[in-house]
C-alpha positions in Angstrom: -24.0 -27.4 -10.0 -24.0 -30.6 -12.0 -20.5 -31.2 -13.7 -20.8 -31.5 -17.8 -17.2 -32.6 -18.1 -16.6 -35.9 -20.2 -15.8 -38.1 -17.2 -12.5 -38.9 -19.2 -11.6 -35.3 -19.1 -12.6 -35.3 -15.3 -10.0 -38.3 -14.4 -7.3 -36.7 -16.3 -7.5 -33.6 -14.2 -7.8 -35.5 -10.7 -4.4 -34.1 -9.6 -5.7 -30.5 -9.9 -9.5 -31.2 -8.4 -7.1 -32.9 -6.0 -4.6 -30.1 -4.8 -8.0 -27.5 -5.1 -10.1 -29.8 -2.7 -7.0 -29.7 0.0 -6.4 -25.7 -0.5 -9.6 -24.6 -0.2 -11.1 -27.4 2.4 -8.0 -27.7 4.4 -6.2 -25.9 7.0 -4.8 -26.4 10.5 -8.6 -26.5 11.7 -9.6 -28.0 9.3 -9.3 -31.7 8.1 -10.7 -34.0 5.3 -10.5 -38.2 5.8 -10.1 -39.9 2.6 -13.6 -40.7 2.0 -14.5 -37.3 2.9 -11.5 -36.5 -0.4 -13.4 -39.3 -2.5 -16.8 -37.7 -1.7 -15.6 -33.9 -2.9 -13.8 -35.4 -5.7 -16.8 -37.0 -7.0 -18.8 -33.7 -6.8 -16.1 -33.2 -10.2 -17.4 -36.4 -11.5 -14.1 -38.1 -10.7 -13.9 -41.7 -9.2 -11.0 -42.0 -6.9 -9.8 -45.5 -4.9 -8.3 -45.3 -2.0 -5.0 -46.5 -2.9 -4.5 -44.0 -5.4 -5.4 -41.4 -3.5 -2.2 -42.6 -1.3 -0.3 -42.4 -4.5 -1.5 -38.7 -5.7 -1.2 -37.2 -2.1 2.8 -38.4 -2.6 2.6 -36.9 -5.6 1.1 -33.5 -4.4 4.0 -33.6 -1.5 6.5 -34.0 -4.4 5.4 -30.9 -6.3 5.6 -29.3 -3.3 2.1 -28.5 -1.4 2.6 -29.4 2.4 -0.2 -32.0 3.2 0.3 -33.3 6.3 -1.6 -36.8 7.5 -2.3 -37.6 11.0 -4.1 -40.5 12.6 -7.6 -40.3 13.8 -8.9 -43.3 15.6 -8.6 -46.2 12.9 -7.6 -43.9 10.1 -6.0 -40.6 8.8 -7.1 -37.2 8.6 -5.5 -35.0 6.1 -4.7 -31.1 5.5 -2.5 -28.8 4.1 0.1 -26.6 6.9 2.3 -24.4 5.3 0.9 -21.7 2.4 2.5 -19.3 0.9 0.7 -17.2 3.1 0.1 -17.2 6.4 -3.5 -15.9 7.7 -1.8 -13.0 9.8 0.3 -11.8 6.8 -3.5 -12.3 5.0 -4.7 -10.2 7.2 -2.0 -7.1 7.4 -2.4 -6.8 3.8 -6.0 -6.6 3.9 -6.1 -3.7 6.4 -3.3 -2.3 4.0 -5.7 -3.0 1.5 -8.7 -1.2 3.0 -6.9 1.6 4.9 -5.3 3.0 1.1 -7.6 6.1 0.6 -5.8 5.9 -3.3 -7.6 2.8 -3.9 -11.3 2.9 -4.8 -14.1 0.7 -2.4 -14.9 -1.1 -5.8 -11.1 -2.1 -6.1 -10.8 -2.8 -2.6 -13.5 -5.1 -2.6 -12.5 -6.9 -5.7 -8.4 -6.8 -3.9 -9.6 -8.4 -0.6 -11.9 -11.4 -2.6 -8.8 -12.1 -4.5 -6.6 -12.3 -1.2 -9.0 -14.8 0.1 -8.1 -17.2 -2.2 -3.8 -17.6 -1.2 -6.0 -19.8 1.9 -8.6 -21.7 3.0 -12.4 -21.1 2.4 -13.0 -21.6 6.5 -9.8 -19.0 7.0 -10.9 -16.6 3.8 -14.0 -16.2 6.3 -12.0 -14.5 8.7 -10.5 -12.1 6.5 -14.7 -10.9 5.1 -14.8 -10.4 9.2 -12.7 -7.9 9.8 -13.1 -5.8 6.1 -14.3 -2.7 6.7 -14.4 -0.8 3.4 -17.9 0.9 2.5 -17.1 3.9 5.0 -13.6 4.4 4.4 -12.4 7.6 2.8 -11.2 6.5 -0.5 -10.5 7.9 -3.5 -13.2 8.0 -6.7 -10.7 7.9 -9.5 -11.0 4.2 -10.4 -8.2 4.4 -13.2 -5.8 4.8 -10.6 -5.1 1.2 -10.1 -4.2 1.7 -13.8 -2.1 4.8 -13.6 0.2 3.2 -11.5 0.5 0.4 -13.5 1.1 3.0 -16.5 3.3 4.8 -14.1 5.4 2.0 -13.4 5.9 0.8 -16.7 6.7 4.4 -17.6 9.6 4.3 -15.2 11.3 1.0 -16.3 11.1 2.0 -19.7 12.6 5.6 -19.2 9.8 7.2 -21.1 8.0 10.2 -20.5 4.4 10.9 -19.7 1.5 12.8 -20.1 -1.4 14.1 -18.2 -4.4 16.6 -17.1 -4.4 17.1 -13.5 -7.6 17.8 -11.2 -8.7 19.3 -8.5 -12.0 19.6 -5.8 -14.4 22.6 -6.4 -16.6 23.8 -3.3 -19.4 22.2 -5.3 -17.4 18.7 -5.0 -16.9 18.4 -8.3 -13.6 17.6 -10.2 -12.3 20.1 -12.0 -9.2 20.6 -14.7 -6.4 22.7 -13.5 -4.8 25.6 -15.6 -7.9 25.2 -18.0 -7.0 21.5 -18.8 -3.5 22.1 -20.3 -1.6 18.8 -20.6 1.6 18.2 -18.2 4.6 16.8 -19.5 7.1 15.0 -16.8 9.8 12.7 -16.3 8.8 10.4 -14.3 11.1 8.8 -11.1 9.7 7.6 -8.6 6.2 6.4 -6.7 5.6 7.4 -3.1 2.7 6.5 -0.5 2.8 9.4 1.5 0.1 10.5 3.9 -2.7 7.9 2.9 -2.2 9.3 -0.7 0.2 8.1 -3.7 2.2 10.7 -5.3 4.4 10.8 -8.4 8.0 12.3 -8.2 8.7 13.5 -11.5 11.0 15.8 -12.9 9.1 19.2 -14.4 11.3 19.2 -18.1 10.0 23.1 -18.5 10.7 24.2 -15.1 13.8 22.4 -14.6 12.9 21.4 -10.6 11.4 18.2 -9.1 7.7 17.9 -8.8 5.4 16.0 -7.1 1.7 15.2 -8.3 -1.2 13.0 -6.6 -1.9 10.2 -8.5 -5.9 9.9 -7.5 -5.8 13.2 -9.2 -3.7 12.5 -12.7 -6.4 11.4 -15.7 -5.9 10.5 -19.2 -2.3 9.3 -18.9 -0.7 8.5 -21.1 3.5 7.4 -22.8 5.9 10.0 -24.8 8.0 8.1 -27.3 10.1 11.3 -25.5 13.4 9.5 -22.8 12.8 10.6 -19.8 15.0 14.6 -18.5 16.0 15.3 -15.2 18.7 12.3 -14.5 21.2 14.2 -12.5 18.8 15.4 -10.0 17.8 11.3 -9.4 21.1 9.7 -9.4 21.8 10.6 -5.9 18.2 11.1 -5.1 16.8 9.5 -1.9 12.8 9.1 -1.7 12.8 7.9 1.7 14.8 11.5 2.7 12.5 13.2 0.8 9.7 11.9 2.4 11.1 12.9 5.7 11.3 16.6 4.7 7.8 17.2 3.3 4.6 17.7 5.1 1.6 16.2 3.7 4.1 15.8 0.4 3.5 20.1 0.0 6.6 21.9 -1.0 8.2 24.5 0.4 12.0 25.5 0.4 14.6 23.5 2.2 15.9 24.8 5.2 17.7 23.2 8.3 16.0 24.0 11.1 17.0 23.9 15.1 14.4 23.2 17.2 13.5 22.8 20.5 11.3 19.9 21.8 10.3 18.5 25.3 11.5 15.0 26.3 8.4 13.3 26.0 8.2 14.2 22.5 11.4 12.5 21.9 9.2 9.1 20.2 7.1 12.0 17.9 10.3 13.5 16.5 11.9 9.7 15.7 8.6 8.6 14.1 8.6 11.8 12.0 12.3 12.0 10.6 13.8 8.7 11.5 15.9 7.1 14.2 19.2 8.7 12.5 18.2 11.6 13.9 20.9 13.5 16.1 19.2 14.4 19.6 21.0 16.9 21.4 20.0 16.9 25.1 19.6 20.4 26.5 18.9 20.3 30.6 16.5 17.6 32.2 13.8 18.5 30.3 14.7 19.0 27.4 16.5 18.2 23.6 17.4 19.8 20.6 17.2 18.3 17.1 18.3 20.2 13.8 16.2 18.4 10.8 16.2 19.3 7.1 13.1 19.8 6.2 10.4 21.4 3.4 9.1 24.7 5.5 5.6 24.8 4.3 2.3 25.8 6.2 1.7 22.2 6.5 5.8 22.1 8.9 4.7 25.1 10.7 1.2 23.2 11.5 2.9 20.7 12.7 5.0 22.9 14.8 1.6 24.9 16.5 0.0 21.2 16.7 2.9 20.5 19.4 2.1 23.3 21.2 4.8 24.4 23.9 6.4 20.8 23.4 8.1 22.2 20.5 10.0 25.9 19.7 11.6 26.8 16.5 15.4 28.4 17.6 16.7 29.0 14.0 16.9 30.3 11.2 15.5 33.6 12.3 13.7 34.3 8.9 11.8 30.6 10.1 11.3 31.7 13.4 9.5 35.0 12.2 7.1 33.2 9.7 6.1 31.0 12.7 5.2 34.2 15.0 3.5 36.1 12.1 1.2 33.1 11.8 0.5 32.9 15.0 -0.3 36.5 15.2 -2.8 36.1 11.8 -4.4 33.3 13.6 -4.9 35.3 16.7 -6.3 38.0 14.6 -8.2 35.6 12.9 -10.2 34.1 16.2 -10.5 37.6 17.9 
C-alpha cells in the first residue's frame, strides 16, 4: 500500500518506523543489514543514511529496546534479543488462552492475534501453528469478557451487583432461572475453577456465601449499594475453598477420614495441596483427613477411585456413599 504521509511527517517519525521495522522483522532467527533497514524504512517514505541509522540504533538502545549487531562478512547484521516476552511464555498463554472454555472462540481468536504482536512476525507464525480454537468447548456468552471486567471493577470499588442468571434446557437453549428474578450479591472474589469462572459473592438475603458461573450471569450491572458480607471475607481463603469443592458445587463442610492406596498418594496432593497430612497405614496404604464440600460431585470422585479410595468417617458420610452405590446398582440392574 502506497504511503500518503507528507514525507516531512514521515522523517519526523523515523524513530518509531524504526523501532516497528526491528520488532516485527527481527528476532534471534532473524536479521536485517542496514540496507535491508534503509529498504523497509523507505516502504514509509522515509530516507535514511547510513550514518544516521548508527546514530538512531544508539538511540533505540538508550530507550531501552535490546538490538544487538553482529558482523557478517564485511558488515553488520542487526536484531532485537530480549522482549518483554519470550516465545515460550507466548506460547503458555496462548494454550491458556484457547484451553478457557469461559472465553468465547470469537474472543479467543481476537486474544491470540493480539498476543502475536509482544514478537516477531516470523515467531507470531508459530504461535497461529499450534492455535487450536474452532473445536474447543467454549462458552457462547460473549459479554463475559465484559462481566469480569464489570466484576472486577465491582470489587475494588466495594459496590454491589446485579444480575439474571441462566441455565441449559434439554432443547439447548438458555433459559432464566426462578422466572428471571434479579440477584443481588456482594461480590468478593473471582475464581477459575474447573475450566469455568465463578463469582464468590456474598447472598445479602440469605446471609451465606454463594457461588455463581460467570458464562452464565447476563445483564450485569452496579448498585450505588456497599458491598455486605465483610466478616465472612476477612479471613476468607479462595485457594482453601477451592480445595474443598467439587466442580465449585456446594455441599456442607465436613472433615472427612479416608482411606487411599499408595499409588494414589500424587492424586490426593494434586487435589487438596501438598500441606496435606498423609498418615501411613501398613505398606500399602495411607490415611488423609481433608475438609471438604460433601456433594454428589466429592462422592463421584470417591466411586471414580474405585477400591484405591474408602471413606472411614463420619459415619453419616460413610452411609450416603453406600446408599448411592446401592441406587446406582438398582439403577443398572
Amino acid at each position: 500500500m502506497e504511503n500518503t504521509m507528507p514525507k516531512s511527517n514521515n522523517q519526523k517519525l523515523k524513530l518509531l518506523y524504526l523501532a516497528k521495522i526491528f520488532k516485527e522483522k527481527t528476532d534471534d532467527g532473524h536479521r536485517l543489514s542496514l540496507k535491508e533497514v534503509q529498504t523497509a524504512l523507505a516502504a514509509y517514505g522515509i530516507n535514511a543514511e547510513r550514518k544516521s541509522l548508527y546514530d538512531d540504533i544508539e538511540v533505540l538502545r538508550s530507550y531501552g529496546l535490546d538490538i544487538i549487531g553482529e558482523s557478517l562478512g564485511k558488515g553488520y547484521v542487526y536484531y532485537v534479543g530480549g522482549r518483554q516476552f519470550e516465545l515460550a511464555e507466548l506460547k503458555l498463554l496462548v494454550d491458556a488462552v484457547q484451553a478457557s472454555k469461559f472465553i468465547t472462540v470469537k474472543k479467543s481468536t481476537g486474544l491470540i492475534k493480539k498476543l502475536g504482536t509482544l514478537t516477531s512476525n516470523h515467531e507470531a507464525q508459530n504461535l497461529k501453528r499450534q492455535v487450536y480454537v474452532a473445536d474447543r468447548i467454549k462458552t457462547m456468552n460473549e459479554s463475559i469478557y465484559y462481566n469480569v471486567d464489570i466484576l472486577h471493577h465491582a470489587i475494588g470499588s466495594n459496590a454491589q451487583i446485579r444480575f439474571q442468571y441462566t441455565q441449559w434446557t434439554v432443547n439447548k437453549v438458555l433459559e432464566l432461572k426462578k422466572e428471571g428474578e434479579y440477584y443481588e450479591v456482594s461480590p468478593w472474589a473471582l475464581s477459575w475453577d474447573n475450566e469455568n469462572y465463578y463469582l464468590v459473592a456474598y447472598d445479602n438475603r440469605d446471609g451465606i456465601i454463594k457461588h455463581y458461573r460467570v458464562d452464565k450471569m447476563i445483564r450485569l450491572s452496579l448498585l450505588q449499594t456497599k458491598r455486605e458480607g465483610r466478616e465472612y471475607f476477612e479471613k476468607f481463603n479462595m485457594a482453601s475453598y477451592s480445595r474443598k469443592m467439587f466442580g465449585m458445587y456446594h455441599g456442607k463442610d465436613e472433615l472427612v477420614k479416608i482411606k487411599f492406596k499408595n499409588e494414589l498418594s500424587g492424586v490426593v496432593i494434586d487435589r487438596f495441596g501438598k500441606d496435606v497430612t498423609l498418615r501411613k497405614v501398613d505398606d500399602h496404604s495411607f490415611v488423609a483427613v481433608v475438609n471438604v464440600a460433601v456433594s454428589m460431585q466429592f462422592i463421584a470422585w470417591i466411586i471414580g477411585l474405585s477400591e484405591g479410595a474408602i471413606i472411614l468417617s463420619p459415619e453419616h458420610v460413610v452411609k450416603r456413599m453406600k446408599d448411592t452405590i446401592q441406587n446406582l446398582a438398582e439403577i443398572y440392574k
